[in-house]
TIDO-648078 format. One line per field, with one value per residue (C-alpha): residue number from 1; residue in three letters; x, y, z. Coordinates in pm, whole numbers. Layout:
N
seq: c(NUM | ...)
type: c(Ala | ...)
east: c(X | ...)
north: c(Y | ...)
up: c(Z | ...)
END
This chain:
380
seq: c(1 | 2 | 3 | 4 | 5 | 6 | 7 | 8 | 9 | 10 | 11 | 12 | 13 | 14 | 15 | 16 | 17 | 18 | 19 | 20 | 21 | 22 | 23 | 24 | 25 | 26 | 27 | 28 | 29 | 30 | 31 | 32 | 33 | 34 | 35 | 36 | 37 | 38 | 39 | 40 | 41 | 42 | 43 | 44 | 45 | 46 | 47 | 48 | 49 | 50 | 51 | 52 | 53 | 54 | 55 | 56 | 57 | 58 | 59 | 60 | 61 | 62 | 63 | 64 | 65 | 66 | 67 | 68 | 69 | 70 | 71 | 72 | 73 | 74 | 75 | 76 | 77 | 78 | 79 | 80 | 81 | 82 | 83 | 84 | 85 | 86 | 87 | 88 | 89 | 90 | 91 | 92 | 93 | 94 | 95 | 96 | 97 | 98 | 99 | 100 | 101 | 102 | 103 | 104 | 105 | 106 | 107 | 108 | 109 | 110 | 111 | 112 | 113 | 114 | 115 | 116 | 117 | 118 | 119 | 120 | 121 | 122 | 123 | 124 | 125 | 126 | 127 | 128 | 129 | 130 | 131 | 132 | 133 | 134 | 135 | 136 | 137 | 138 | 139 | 140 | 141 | 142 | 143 | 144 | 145 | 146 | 147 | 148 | 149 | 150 | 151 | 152 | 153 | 154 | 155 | 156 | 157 | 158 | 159 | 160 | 161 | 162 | 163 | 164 | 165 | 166 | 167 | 168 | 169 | 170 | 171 | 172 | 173 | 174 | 175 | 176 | 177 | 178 | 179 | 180 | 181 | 182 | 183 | 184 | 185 | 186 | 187 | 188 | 189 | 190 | 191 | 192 | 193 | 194 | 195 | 196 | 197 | 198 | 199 | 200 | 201 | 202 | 203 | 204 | 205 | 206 | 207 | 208 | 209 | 210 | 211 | 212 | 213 | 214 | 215 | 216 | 217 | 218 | 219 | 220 | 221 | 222 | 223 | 224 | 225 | 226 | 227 | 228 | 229 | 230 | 231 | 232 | 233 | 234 | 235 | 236 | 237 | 238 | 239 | 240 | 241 | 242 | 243 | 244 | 245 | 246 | 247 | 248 | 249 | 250 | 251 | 252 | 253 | 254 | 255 | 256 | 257 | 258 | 259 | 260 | 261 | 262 | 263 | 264 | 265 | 266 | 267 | 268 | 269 | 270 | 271 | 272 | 273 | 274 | 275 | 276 | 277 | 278 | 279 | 280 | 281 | 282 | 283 | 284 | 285 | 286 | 287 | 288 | 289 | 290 | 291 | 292 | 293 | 294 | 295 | 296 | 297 | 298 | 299 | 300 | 301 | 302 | 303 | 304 | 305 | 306 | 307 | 308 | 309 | 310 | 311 | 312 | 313 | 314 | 315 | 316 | 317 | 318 | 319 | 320 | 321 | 322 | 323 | 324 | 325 | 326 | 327 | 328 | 329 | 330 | 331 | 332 | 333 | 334 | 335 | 336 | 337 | 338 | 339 | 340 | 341 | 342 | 343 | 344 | 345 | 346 | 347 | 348 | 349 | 350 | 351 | 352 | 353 | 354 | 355 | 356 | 357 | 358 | 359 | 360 | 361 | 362 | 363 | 364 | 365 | 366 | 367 | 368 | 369 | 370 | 371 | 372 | 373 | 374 | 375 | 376 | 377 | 378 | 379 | 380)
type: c(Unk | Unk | Unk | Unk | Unk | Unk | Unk | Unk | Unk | Unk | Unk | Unk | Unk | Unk | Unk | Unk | Unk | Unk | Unk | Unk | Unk | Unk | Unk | Unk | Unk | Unk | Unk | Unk | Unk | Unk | Unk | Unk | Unk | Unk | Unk | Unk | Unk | Unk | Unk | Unk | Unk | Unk | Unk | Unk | Unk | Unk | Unk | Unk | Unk | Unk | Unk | Unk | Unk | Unk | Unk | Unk | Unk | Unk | Unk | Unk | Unk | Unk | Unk | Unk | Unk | Unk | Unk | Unk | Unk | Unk | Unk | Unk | Unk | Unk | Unk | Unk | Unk | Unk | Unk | Unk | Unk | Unk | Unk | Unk | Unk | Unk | Unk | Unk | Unk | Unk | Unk | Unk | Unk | Unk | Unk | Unk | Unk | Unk | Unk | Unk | Unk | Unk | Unk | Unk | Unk | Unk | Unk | Unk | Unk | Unk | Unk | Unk | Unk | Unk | Unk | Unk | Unk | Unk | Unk | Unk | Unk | Unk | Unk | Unk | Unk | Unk | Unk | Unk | Unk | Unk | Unk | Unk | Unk | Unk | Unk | Unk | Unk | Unk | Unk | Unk | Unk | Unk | Unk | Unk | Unk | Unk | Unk | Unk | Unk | Unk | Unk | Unk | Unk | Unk | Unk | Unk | Unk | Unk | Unk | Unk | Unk | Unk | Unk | Unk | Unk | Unk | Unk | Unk | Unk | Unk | Unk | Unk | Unk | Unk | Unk | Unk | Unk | Unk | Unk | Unk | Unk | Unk | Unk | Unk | Unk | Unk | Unk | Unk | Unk | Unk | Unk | Unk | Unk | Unk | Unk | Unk | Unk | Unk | Unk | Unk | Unk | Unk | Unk | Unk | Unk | Unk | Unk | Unk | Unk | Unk | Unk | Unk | Unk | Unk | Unk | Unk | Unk | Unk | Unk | Unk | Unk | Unk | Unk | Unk | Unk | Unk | Unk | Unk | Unk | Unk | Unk | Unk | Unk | Unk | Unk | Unk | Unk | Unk | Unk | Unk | Unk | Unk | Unk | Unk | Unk | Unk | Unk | Unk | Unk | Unk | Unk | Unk | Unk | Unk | Unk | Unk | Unk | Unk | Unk | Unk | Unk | Unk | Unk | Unk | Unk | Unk | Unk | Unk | Unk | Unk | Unk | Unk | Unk | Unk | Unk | Unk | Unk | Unk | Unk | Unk | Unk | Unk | Unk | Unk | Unk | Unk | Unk | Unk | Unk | Unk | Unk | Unk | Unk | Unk | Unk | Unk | Unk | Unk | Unk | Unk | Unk | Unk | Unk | Unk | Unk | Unk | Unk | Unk | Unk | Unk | Unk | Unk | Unk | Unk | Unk | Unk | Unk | Unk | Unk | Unk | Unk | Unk | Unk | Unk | Unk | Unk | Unk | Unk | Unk | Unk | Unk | Unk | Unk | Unk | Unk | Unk | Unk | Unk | Unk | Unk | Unk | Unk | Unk | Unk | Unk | Unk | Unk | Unk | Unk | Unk | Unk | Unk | Unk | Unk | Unk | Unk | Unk | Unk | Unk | Unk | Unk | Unk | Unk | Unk | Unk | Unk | Unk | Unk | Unk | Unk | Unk | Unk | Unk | Unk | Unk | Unk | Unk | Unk | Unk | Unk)
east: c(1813 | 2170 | 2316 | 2467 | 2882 | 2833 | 3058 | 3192 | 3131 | 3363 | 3280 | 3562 | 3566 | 3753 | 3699 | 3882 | 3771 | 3616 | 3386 | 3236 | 3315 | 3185 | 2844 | 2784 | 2919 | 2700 | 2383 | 2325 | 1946 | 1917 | 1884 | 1510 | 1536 | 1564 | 1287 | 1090 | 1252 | 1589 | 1641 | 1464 | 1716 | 1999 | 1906 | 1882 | 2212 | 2410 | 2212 | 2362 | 2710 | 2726 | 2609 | 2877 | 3107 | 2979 | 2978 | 3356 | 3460 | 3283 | 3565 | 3277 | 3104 | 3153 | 3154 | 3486 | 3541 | 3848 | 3946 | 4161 | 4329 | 4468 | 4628 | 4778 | 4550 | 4420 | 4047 | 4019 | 3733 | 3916 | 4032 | 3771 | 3968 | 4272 | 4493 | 4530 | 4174 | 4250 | 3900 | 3916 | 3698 | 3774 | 3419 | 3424 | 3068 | 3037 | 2780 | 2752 | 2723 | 2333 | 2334 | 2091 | 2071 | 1959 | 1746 | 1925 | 1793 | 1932 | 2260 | 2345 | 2096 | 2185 | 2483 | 2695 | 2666 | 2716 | 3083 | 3138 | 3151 | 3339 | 3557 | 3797 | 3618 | 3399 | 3049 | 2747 | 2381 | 2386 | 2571 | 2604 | 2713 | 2921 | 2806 | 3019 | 3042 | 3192 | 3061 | 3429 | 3379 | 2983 | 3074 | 3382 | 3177 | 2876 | 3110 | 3224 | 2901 | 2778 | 3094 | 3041 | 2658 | 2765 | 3015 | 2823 | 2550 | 2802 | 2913 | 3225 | 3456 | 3605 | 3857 | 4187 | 4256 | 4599 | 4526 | 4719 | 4447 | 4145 | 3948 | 3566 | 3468 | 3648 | 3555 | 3721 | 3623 | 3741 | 3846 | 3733 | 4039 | 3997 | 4205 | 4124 | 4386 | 4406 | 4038 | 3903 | 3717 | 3499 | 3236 | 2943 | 2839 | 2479 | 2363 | 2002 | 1977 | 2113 | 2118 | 2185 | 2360 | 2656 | 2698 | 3095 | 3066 | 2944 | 2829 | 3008 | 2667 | 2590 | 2916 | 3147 | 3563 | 3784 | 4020 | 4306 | 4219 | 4300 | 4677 | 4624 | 4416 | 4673 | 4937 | 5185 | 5230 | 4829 | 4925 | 4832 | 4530 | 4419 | 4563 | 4312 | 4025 | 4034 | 4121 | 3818 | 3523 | 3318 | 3604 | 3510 | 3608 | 3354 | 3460 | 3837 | 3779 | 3561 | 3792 | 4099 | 3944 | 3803 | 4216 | 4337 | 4091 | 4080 | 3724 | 3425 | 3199 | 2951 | 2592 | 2308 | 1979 | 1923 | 1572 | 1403 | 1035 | 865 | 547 | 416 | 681 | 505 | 415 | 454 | 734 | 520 | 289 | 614 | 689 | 435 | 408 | 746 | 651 | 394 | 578 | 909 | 842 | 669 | 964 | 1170 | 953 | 952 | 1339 | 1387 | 1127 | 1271 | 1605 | 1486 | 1243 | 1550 | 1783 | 1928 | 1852 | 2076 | 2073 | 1995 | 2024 | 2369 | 2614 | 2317 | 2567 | 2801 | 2511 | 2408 | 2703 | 2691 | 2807 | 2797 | 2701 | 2977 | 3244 | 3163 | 3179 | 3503 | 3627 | 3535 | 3699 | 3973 | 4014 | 3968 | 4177 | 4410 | 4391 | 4373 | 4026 | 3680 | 3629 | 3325 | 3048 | 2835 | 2583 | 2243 | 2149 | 1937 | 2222 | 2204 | 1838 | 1475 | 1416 | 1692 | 1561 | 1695 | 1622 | 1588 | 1810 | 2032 | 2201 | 2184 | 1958 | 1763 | 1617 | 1246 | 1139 | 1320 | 1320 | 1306 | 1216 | 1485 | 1360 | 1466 | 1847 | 2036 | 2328 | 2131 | 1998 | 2240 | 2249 | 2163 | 2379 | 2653 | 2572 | 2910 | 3146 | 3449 | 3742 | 4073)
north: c(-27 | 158 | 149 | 493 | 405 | 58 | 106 | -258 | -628 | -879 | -1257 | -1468 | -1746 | -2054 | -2352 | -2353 | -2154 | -2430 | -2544 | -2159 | -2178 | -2530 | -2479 | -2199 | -2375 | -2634 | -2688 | -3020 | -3075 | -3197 | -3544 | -3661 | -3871 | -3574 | -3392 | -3083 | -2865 | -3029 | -2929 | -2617 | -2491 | -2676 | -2463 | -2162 | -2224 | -2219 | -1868 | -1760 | -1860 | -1708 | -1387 | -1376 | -1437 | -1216 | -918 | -1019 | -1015 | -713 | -420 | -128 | -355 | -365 | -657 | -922 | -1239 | -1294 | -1646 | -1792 | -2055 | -1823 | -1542 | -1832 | -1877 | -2209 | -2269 | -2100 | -1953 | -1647 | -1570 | -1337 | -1095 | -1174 | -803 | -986 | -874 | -514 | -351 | -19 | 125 | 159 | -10 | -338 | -467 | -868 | -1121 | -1504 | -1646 | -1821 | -1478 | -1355 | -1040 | -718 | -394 | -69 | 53 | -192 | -137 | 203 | 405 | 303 | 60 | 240 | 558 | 366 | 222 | 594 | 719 | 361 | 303 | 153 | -131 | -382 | -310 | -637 | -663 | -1044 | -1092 | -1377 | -1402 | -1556 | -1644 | -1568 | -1901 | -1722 | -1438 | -1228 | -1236 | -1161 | -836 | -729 | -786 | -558 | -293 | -270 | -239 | 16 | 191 | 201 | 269 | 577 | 653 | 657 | 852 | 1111 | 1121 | 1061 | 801 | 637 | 445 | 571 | 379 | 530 | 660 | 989 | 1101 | 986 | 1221 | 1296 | 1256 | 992 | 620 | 293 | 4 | -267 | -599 | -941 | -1139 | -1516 | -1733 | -2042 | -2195 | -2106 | -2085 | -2272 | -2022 | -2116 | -1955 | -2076 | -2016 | -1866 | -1973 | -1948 | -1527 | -1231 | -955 | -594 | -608 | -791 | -986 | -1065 | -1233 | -1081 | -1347 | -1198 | -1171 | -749 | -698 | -421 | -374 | -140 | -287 | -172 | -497 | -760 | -734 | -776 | -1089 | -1220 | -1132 | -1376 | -1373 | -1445 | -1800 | -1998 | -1863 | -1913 | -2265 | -2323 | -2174 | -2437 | -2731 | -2705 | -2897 | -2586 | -2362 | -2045 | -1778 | -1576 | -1605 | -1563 | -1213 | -1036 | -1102 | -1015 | -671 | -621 | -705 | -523 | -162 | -214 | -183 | -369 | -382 | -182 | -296 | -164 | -326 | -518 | -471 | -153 | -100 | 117 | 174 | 489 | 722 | 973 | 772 | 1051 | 954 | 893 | 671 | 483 | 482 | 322 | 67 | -25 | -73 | -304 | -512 | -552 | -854 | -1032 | -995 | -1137 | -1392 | -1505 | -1488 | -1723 | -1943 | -1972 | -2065 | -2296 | -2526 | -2494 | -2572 | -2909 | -2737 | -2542 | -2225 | -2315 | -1972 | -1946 | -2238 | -2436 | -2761 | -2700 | -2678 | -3049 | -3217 | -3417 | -3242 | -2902 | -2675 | -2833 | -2828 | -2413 | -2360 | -2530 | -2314 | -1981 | -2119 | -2178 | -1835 | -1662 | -1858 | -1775 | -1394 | -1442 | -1149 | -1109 | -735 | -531 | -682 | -485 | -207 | -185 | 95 | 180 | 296 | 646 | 657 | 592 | 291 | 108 | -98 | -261 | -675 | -911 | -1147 | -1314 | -984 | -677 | -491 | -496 | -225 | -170 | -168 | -437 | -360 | 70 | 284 | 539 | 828 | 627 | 529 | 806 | 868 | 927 | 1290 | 1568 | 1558 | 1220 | 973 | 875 | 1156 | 1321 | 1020 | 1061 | 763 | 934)
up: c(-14638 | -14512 | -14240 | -14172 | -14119 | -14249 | -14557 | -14620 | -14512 | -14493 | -14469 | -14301 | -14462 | -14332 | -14523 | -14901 | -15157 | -15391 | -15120 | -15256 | -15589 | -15628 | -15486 | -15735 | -16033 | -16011 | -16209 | -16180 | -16111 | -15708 | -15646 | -15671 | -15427 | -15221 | -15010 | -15202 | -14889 | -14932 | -15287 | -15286 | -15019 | -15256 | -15525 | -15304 | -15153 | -15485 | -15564 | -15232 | -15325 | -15663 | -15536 | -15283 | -15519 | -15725 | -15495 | -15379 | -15748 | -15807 | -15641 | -15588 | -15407 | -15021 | -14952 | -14978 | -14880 | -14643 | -14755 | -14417 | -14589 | -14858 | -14594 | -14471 | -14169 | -14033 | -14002 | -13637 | -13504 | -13396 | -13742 | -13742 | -13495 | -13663 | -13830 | -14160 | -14245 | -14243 | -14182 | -14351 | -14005 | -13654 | -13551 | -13625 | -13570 | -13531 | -13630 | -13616 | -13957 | -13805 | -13596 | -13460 | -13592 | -13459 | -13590 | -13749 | -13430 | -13184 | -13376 | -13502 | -13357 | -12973 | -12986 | -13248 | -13054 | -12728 | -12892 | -12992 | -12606 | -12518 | -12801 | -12550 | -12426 | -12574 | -12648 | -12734 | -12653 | -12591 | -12238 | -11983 | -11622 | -11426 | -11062 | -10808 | -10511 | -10256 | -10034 | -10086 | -10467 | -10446 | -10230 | -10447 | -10736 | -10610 | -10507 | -10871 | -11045 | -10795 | -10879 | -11252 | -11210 | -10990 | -11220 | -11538 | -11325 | -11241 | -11627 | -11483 | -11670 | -11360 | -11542 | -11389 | -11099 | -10965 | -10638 | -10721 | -11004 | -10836 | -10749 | -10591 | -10993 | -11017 | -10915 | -10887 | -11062 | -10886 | -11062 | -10852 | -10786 | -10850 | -10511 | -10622 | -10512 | -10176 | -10105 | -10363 | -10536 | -10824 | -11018 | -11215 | -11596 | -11644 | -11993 | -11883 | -11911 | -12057 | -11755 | -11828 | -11536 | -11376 | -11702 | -11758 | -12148 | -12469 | -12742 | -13088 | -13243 | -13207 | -13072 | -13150 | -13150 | -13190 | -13439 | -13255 | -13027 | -13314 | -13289 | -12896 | -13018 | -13201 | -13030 | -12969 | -12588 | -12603 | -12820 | -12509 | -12480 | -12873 | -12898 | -12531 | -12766 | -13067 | -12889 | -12608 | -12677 | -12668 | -12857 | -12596 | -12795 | -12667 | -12286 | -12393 | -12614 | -12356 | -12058 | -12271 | -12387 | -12001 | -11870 | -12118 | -12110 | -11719 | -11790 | -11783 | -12158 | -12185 | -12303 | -12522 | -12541 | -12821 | -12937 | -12948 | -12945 | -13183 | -12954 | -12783 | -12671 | -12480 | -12178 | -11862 | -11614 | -11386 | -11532 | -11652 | -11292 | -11116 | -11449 | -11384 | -10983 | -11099 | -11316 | -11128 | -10851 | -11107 | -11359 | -11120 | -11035 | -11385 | -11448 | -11129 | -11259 | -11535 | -11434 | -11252 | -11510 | -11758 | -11524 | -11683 | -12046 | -12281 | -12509 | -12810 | -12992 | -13020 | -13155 | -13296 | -13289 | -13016 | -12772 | -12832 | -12695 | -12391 | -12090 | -12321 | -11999 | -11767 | -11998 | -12081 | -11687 | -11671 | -11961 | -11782 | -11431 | -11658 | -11815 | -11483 | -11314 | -11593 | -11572 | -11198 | -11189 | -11325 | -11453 | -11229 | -11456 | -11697 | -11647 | -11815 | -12066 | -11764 | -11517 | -11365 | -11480 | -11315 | -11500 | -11325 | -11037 | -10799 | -10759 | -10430 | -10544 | -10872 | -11038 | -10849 | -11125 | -11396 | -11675 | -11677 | -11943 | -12105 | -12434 | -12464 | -12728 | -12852 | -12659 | -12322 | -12429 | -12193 | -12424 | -12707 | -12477 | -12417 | -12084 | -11992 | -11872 | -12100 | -12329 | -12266 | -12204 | -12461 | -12460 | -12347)
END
């Protein structure tokens, strides 16, 4: 299957080069002593790595390895955003070598066309929030996704925020400032959902960047910052990315959903309507519910070994109370693919919104409709 745009791949790859090479030159049976599972997936592994290889060495093919160690890299998670790997593409789309990994759909269909109308910000499907302690922050922070929701409603951009060019089109998104120290303001992590709304990280898996961004990444007054990422326990390069991309666009990312259902599209608004009425106090019974039963319990979908430490979900919110403090504000928070349409709906209490249904079939993504919401939104 292709992937309309998708025209190469590149693998960063950040241990040497023989731990590749070596694994496909190898055809030594698998130990015996060995479980059936264990050397089946041996032998499958080497087939892996010779194919890679094989597809690297092979100069029609699209994909090519970007060997870290060789461009004279260290093995750093953020290699990955780093200029050296030249992507021949302005989109750079992101996934997690254990993913997960999304539909053509999810991806090109809706997000793609999503980054197209927001090139200058970035754009995932797999956020999380950060809780706001203090009533200042929750009201700033409200103010400036009710901003961007009427902004996006009004197919206005909203992203100039000089008073002289603002205008009744025009809308500002205001950043949260962060006074910790003079009135202790802290926030919280929330690894336990992934809101449409009022989210403030993107995990890199479904993500996509302008590759303009990766000299920002890597630029050198940002060496604190990178040097903070691979020596913390829970090397946040997540949290650091999205609120570097958010300071420097002025802009909050912008979200797509990231599974699309394939089911009956021609369900009458409002049937649709009155399904979603149904449906909505018990969704948010369900999401508290949930937060609450898993409250001492961890994601386990993303960093398969990272989560496991000891202390993992303390040590992640001191790393984003660290980065905000750091930047000093928190970016408006995210808007659902929802925003500006009927099938966003207000909750009673955690994030402000949520999109009903959760997971949409194309015919409801507003920017993929000329005239609806988004549609018309071009990057200046």
């Amino acid at each position: 299957e292709t992937w309309p745009g998708l025209t190469e791949v590149i693998i960063v790859w950040n241990s040497p080069r023989e731990t590749l090479t070596s694994m496909a030159e190898n055809t030594d049976a698998p130990s015996p002593n060995k479980k059936k599972a264990d050397r089946n997936r041996e032998i499958q592994e080497r087939q892996y790595a010779s194919q890679l290889l094989q597809w690297h060495n092979n100069s029609t093919h699209p994909l090519r390895i970007f060997f870290s160690l060789e461009n004279g890299l260290e093995n750093n998670l953020l290699n990955r955003y780093h200029p050296l790997l030249q992507p021949k593409n302005e989109a750079i789309m992101y996934f997690d070598d254990d993913g997960p990994f999304w539909s053509k759909d999810a991806m090109i269909t809706s997000g793609f066309e999503l980054w197209k109308r927001n090139s200058d910000v970035q754009v995932g499907a797999f956020p999380r929030n950060i809780r706001y302690m203090s009533q200042r922050m929750k009201d700033t922070g409200r103010h400036g996704v009710d901003s961007s929701i009427q902004a996006i409603a009004s197919n206005a951009r909203g992203v100039d925020l000089s008073p002289q060019t603002q205008s009744k089109h025009h809308h500002p998104l205001t950043f949260t400032p962060i006074c910790r120290n003079v009135t202790g303001d802290t926030v919280e992590y929330n690894y336990f959902v992934f809101p449409d709304f009022d989210a403030h990280v993107l995990l890199p898996s479904g993500t996509f960047l302008h590759r303009n961004f990766l000299c920002f990444i890597w630029h050198p007054a940002f060496e604190e910052l990178r040097t903070y990422v691979v020596t913390h326990k829970t090397y946040p390069d997540d949290m650091t990315v999205s609120t570097l991309i958010s300071h420097l666009s002025g802009r909050a990312p912008r979200t797509f959903p990231r599974e699309i259902t394939d089911g009956v599209k021609e369900i009458s608004r409002n049937r649709r309507i009155l399904m979603l009425e149904y449906d909505r106090d018990e969704k948010e019974e369900r999401d508290e519910d949930y937060e609450e039963e898993n409250l001492n319990k961890v994601d386990q979908s993303h960093r398969r070994l990272l989560w496991k430490q000891k202390n993992w979900g303390k040590m992640r919110e001191e790393a984003v109370n660290s980065l905000t403090g750091y930047f000093g504000s928190i970016h408006p928070g995210t808007v659902g693919w929802c925003a500006g349409t009927p099938y966003m709906q207000k909750r009673g209490r955690g994030v402000p919104y949520v999109c009903d249904p959760e997971k949409p079939t194309l015919d409801l993504i507003p920017w993929l409709k000329e005239g609806g919401p988004g549609y018309d939104h071009c990057p200046k």
